[in-house]
N, C-alpha and C positions, 0 to 999 in steps of 0.2 A: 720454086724452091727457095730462093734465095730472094727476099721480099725486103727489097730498101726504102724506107721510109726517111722523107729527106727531115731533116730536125728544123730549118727555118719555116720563115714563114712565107705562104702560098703567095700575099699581092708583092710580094721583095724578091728582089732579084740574090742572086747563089751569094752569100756573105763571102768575103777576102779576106784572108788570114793577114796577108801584107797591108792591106790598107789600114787594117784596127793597129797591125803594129805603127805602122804610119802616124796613125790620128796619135797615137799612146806619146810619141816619141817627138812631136810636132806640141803636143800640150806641154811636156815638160820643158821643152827650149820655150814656152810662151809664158811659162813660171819660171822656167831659171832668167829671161831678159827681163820681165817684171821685179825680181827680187837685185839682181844687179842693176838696173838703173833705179830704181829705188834707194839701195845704199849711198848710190856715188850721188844722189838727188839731199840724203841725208849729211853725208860730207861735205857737200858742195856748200849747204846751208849753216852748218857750223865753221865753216871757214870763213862764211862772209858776215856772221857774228862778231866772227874773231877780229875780224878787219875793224868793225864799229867800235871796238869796244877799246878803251887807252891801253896804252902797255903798264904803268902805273898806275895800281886798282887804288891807291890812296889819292889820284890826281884828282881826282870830282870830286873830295872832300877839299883840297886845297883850297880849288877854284871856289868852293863854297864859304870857305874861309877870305879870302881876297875880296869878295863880291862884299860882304857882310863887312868887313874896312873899309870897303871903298864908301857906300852909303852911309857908316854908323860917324 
């Protein structure tokens, strides 16, 4: 009477509702830690910019002005 026909497939073993939620929920933490250390990867790199670069953006002109005295 009652004729169940299973929807997977024959060589797989019975599919788990919990694991697919699993795998689902396991990708996104491995996309939300990729996209967070990526930013602080992007921060991190503007900060040590920042570190190189003088506080007065007119100083590497000066210095180019002194150099150009010193030899003329």
């Amino acid at each position: 009477m009652a004729h169940k026909d299973e929807w997977y497939l024959e060589g797989s073993g019975k599919p788990s509702l919990r694991m697919w939620i699993f795998q689902q929920m396991s990708m996104g933490a491995v996309y939300a830690a990729i996209v967070f250390f990526g930013l602080i990867a992007v921060i991190l790199i503007l900060a040590a910019i920042g570190r190189l670069l003088p506080e007065d953006p007119y100083a590497v002109l000066d210095a180019g002005r002194a150099a150009i005295r010193a030899f003329a």
